[in-house]
C-alpha positions as CSV (number, residue, x, y, z in Angstrom):
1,X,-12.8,9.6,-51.1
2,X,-11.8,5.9,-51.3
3,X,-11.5,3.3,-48.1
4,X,-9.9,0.2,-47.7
5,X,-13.0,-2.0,-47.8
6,X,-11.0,-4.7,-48.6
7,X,-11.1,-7.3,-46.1
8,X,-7.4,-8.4,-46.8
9,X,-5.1,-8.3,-45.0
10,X,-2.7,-4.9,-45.9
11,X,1.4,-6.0,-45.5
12,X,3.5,-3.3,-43.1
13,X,7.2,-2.9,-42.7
14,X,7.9,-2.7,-38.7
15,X,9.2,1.0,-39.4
16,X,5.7,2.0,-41.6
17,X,3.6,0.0,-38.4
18,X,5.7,2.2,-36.0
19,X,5.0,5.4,-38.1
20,X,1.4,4.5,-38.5
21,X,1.4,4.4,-34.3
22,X,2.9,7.6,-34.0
23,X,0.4,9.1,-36.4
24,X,-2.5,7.7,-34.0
25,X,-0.7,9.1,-30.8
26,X,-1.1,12.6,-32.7
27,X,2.3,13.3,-34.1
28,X,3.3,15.8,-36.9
29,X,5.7,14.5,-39.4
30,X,8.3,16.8,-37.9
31,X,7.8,15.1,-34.6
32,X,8.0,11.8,-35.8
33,X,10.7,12.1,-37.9
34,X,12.6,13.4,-34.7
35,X,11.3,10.8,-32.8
36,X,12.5,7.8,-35.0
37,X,15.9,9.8,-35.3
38,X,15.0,10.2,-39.4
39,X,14.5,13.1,-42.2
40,X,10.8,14.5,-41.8
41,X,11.0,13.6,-45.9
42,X,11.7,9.9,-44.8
43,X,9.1,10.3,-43.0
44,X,6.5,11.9,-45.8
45,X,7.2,8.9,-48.3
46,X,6.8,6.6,-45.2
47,X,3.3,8.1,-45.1
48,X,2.4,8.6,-48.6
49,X,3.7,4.8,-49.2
50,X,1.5,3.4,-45.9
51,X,-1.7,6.0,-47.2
52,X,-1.2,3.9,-50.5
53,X,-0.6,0.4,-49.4
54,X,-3.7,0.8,-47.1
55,X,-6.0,3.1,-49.7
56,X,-6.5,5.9,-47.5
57,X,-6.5,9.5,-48.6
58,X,-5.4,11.1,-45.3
59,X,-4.4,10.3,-41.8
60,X,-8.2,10.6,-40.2
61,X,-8.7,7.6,-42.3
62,X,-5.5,5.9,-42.1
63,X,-6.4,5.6,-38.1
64,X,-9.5,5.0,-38.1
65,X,-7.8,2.1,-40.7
66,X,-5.5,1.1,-38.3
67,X,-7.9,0.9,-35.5
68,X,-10.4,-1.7,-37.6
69,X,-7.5,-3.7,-38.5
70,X,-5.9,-3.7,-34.9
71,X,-2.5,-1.9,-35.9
72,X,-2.9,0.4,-33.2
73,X,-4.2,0.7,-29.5
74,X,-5.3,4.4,-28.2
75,X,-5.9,4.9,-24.3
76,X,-6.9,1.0,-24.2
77,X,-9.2,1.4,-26.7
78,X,-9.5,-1.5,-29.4
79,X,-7.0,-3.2,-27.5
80,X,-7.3,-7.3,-27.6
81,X,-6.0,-8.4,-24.0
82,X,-4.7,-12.3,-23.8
83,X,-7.5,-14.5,-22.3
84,X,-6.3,-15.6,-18.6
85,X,-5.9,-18.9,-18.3
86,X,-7.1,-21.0,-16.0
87,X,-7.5,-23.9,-14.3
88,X,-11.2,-26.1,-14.2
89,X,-11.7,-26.0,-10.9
90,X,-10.9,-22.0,-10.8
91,X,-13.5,-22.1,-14.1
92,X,-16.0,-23.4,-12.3
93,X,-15.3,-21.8,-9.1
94,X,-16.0,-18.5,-11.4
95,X,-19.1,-19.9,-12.8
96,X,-20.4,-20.8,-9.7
97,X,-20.1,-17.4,-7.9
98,X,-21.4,-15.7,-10.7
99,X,-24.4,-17.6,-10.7
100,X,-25.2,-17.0,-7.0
């Protein structure tokens, strides 16, 4: 069984990232392909091409190859939320209270 070990970035299409999320959610090919109004054999070489491009042998690995490279957020799991931005004075305000 092979993994992508490689610590390269692996080069999508927005239609193979949106398959790829819809394979994480739990989708069949049938359902996806209904779901992106396309052939469930559209959808098949979308899959074998992503399993491919990403050197995974089957979708367990193609998540969890998603989910180390960030492709995909589950149940906001391996989700990357935007730092807040603040001010100084509400920094230090945070600091402060923290400390006490």
């Amino acid at each position: 069984m092979t993994q992508s070990n490689s610590r390269s970035p692996v080069a999508l299409s927005d239609r193979e990232l949106q398959v790829v999320e819809l394979v994480a959610s739990g989708l069949t090919n049938q359902e996806i392909a209904e779901k992106l109004e396309i052939s469930k054999r559209t959808v098949d070489n979308h899959i074998s091409n992503i399993l491919t491009k990403t050197s995974t042998d089957n979708r367990v690995a193609l998540v969890r190859w998603a989910l180390q490279w960030g492709k995909v957020c589950l149940d906001n799991i391996n989700c990357c939320p935007l730092p807040l931005i603040t001010t100084e004075d509400e920094t230090e305000s945070m600091v402060s209270s923290s400390v006490e």
